[in-house]
C-alpha positions as CSV (number, residue, x, y, z in Angstrom):
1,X,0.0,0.0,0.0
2,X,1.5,3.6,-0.9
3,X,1.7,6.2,1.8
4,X,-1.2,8.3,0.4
5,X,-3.1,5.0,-0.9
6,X,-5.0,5.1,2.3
7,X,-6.1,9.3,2.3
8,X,-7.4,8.7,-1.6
9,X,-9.6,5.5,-0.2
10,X,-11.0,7.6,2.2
11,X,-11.8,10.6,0.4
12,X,-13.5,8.4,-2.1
13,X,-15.4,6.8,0.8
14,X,-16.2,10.5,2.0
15,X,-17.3,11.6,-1.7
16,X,-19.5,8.5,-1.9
17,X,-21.1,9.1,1.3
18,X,-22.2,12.5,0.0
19,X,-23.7,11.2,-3.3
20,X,-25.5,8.6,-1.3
21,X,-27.0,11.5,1.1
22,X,-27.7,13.6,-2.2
23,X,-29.9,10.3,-3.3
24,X,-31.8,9.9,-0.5
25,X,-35.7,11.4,-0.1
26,X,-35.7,14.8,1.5
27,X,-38.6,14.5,3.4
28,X,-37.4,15.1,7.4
29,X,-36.8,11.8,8.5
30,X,-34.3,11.2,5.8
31,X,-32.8,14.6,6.6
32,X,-32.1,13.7,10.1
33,X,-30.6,10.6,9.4
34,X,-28.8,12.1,6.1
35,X,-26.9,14.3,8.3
36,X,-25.6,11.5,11.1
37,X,-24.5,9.8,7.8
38,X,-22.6,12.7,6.3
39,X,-20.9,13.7,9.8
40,X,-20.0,9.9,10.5
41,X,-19.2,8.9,6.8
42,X,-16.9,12.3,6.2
43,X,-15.3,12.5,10.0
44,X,-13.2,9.0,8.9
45,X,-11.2,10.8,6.5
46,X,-11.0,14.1,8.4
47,X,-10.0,12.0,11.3
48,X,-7.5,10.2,9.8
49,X,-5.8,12.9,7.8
50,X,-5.3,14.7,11.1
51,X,-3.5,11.4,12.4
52,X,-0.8,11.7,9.3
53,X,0.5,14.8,10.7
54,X,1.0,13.0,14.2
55,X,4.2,14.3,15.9
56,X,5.2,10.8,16.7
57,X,4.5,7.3,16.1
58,X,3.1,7.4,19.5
59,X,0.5,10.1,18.7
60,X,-0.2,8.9,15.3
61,X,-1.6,5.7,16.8
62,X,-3.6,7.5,19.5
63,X,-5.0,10.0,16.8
64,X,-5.9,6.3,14.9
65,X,-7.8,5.1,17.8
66,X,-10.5,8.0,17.6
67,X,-11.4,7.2,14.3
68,X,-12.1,3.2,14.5
């Protein structure tokens, strides 16, 4: 696996997630849970993006944990 093999999966994942939201009905149920899926579906790549700028190998992995 390349180094930025991993941030390009999950900013495809992200941009998938959003297409799927833009899919869905937009009556208010679908809303509601739209939005949990777009801040759960985008916050993997945001999360772990964050953990490649880690100080250390040390902080890299605790930065991990947060987003499994």
């Amino acid at each position: 696996m390349e180094g930025d093999d991993l941030k390009d999966r999950t900013k495809q994942f992200a941009l998938r997630i959003i297409r799927l939201v833009k899919a869905m009905d937009q009556d208010l149920a679908s809303r509601t849970i739209a939005a949990q899926i777009i801040r759960s579906g985008t916050s993997v790549s945001a999360n772990y993006r964050a953990a490649c700028i880690a100080k250390s190998r040390k902080d890299f992995i605790n930065k991990l944990r947060i987003t499994a």
